[in-house]
C-alpha positions as CSV (number, residue, x, y, z in Angstrom):
1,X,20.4,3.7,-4.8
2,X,17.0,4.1,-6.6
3,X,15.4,3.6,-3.1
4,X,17.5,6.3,-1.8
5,X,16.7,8.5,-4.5
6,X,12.8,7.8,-4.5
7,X,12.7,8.4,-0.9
8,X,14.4,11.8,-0.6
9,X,11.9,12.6,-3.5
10,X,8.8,11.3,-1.7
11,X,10.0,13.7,1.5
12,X,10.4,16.9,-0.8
13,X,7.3,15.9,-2.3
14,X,5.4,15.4,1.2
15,X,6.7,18.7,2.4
16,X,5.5,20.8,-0.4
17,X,2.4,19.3,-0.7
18,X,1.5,19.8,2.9
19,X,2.7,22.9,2.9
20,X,-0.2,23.9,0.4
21,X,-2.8,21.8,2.2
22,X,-2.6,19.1,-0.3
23,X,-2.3,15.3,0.1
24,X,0.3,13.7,-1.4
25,X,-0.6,10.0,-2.8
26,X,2.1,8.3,-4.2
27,X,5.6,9.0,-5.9
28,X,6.9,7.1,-8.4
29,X,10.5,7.0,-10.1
30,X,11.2,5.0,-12.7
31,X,14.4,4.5,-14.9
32,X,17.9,5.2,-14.3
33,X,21.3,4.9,-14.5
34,X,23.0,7.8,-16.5
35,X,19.5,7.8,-18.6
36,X,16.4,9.5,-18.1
37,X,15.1,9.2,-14.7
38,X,10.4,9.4,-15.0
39,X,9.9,11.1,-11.4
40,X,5.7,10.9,-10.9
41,X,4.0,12.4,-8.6
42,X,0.1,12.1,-7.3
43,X,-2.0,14.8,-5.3
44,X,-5.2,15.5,-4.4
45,X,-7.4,17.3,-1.9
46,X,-11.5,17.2,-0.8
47,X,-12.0,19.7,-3.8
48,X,-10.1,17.8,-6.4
49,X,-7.1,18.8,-7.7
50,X,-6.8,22.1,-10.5
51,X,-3.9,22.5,-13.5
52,X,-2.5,25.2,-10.9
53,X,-2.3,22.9,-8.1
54,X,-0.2,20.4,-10.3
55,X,1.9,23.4,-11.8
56,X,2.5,24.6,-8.6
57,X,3.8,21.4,-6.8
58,X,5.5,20.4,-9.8
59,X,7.4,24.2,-9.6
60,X,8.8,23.8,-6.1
61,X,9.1,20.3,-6.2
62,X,11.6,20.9,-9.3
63,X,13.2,23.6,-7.9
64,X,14.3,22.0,-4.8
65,X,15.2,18.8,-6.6
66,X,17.4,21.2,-9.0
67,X,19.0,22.9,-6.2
68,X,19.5,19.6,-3.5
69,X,20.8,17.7,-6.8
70,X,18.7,14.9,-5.6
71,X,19.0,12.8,-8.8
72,X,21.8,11.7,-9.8
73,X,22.8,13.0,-13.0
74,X,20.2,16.2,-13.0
75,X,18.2,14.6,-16.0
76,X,14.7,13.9,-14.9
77,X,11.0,14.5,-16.1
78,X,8.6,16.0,-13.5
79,X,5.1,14.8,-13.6
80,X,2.4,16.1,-11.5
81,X,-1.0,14.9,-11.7
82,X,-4.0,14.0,-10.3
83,X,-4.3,9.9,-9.0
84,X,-7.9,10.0,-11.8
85,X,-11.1,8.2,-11.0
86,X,-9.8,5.3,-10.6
87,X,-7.0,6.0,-7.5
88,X,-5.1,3.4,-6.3
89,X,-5.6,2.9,-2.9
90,X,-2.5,2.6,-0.8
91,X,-2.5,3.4,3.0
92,X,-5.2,2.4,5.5
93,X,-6.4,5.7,5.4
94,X,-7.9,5.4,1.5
95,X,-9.8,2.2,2.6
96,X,-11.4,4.7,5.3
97,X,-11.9,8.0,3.2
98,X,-13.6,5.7,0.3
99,X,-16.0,3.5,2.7
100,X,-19.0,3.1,0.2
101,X,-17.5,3.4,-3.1
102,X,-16.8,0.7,-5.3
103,X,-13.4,-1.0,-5.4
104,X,-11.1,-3.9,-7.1
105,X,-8.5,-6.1,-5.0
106,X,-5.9,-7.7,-5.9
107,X,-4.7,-9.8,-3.6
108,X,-1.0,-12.1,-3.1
109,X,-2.7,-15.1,-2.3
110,X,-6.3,-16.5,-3.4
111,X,-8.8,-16.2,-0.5
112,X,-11.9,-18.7,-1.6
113,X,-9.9,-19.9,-4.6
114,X,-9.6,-16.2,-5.8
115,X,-7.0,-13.2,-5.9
116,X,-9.6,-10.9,-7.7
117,X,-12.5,-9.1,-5.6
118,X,-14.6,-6.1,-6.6
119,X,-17.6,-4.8,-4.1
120,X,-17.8,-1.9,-2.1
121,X,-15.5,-0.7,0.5
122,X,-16.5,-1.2,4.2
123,X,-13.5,0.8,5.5
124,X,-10.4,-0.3,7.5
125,X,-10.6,-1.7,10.8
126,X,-7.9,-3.6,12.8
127,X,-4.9,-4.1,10.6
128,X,-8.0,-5.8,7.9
129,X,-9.1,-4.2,4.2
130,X,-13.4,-4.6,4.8
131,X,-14.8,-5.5,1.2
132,X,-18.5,-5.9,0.5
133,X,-18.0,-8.4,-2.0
134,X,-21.8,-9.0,-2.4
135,X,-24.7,-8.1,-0.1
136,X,-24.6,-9.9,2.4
137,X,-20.8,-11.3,2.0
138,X,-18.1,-9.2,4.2
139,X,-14.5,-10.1,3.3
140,X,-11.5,-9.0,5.4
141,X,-8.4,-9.0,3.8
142,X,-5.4,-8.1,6.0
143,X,-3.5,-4.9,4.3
144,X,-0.1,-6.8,3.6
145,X,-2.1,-9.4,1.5
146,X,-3.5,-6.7,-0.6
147,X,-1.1,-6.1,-3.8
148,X,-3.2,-3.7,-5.8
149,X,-6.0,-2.2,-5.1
150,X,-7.9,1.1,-7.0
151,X,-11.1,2.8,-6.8
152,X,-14.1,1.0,-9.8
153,X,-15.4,3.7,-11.6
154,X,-19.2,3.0,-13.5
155,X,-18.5,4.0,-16.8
């Protein structure tokens, strides 16, 4: 049911957001049942994303889940931001767009005795997450290994 739900939310969500020439990075429901239902939802674009681009997407998005009655129950909060600094990376695409900046891994199963790897990204390339882990060391990592993964940001 919550799959359902989550997925008819993602394809509103994807519609709008392309519709305004924005990218639409994740969505995320959490809780349930005849509770409170969390619906998130993560944009961006080249330029970054402005309060107006979230209020926007987070205005039609609502509307049409109002009117479709796409959660059960009707009682929901709508959050719109941007995915931050430190972005999870999710489809192959993000490995490609980042190539160069820095980047943590998580990974299901240890590769060298390890399921942890920060280095800079080398991009995406057949079916394989590329990781600089240091110079000189190239790690490929296939996508379905990798469970997390999210931009490093130098503070």
């Amino acid at each position: 049911m919550r799959e359902a739900v989550a997925s008819k939310i993602e394809e509103i969500a994807q519609r709008v957001a392309e519709s305004e020439g924005i990218e639409l990075v994740e969505v995320e429901v959490k809780g349930g049942g005849a509770g409170h239902r969390l619906v998130r939802i993560s944009i961006d674009k080249p330029a970054g994303i402005t309060h107006a681009d979230c209020e926007l997407v987070s205005q039609q998005v609502g509307t049409i889940l109002d009117v479709e009655d796409v959660v059960p129950g009707g009682r929901y909060t709508l959050e719109v931001s941007s995915p931050g600094v430190e972005r999870k990376l999710l489809k192959p695409n993000d490995f490609q767009r980042f190539q160069g900046k820095k980047a943590k891994i998580t990974l299901r199963d240890a590769v060298e005795g390890r399921r942890n790897w920060e280095g800079t990204l080398g991009g995406f390339a057949d079916g394989a997450v590329v990781l600089e882990a240091e110079p000189g060391k190239t790690l490929r990592f296939p996508l379905e290994q990798v469970q997390k993964a999210n931009l490093k940001f130098d503070w």
